[in-house]
C-alpha positions in Angstrom: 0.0 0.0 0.0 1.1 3.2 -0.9 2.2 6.3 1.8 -0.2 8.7 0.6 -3.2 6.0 0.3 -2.4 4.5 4.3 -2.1 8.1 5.2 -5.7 9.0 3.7 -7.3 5.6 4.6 -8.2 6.2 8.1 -10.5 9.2 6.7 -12.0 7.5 3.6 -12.8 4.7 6.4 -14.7 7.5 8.4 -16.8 8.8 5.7 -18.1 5.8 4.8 -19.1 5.0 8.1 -20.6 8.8 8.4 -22.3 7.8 5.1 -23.4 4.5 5.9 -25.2 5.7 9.5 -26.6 8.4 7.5 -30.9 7.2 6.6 -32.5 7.0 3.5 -33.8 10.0 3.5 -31.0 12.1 3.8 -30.1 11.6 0.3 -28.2 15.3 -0.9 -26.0 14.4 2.6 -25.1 10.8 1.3 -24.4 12.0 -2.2 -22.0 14.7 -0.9 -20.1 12.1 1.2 -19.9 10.1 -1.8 -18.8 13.3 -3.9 -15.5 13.4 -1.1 -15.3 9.8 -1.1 -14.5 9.9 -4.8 -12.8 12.6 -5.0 -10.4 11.4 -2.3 -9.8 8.4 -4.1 -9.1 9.6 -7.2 -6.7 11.9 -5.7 -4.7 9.5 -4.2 -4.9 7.4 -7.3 -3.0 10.3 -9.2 -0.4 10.7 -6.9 0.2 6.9 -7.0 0.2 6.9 -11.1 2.6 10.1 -10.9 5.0 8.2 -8.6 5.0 5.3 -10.4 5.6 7.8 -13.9 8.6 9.5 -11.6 10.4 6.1 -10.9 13.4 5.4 -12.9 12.2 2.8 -15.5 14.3 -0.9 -15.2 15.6 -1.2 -18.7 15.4 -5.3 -19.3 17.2 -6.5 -22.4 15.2 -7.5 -25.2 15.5 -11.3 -26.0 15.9 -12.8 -29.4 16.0 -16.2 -30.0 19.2 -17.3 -32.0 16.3 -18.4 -35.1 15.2 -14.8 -35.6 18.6 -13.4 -35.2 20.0 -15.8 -37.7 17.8 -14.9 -40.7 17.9 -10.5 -39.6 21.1 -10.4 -42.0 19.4 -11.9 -45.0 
């Protein structure tokens, strides 16, 4: 798990909780929870795609079987 999501889980946790003791008929509050829920979540989904963008990229060497390579000069 990522810093940034185990640092916002705790809250996410709470307003689903908030959300889930809200009734039925309190439907603008639940859709405003679930307006923050998402937007929390997607937030923390871009920072984890822009870390994983930022990491140096592990350059792996390409393999060719000795078949291929054997007919590339022709």
């Amino acid at each position: 798990m990522s810093y940034i999501r185990e640092q916002n889980n705790p809250l996410i946790q709470q307003l689903l909780q908030e959300h889930d003791r809200l009734g039925v008929d309190k439907q603008t509050e639940r859709q405003a929870l679930q307006r923050r829920i998402l937007f929390l979540m997607t937030t923390i989904k871009m920072h984890e795609l822009e870390d994983e963008r930022n990491q140096p990229v592990k350059k792996t060497r390409e393999k060719t079987s000795l078949w291929s390579s054997s007919f590339a000069s022709v």
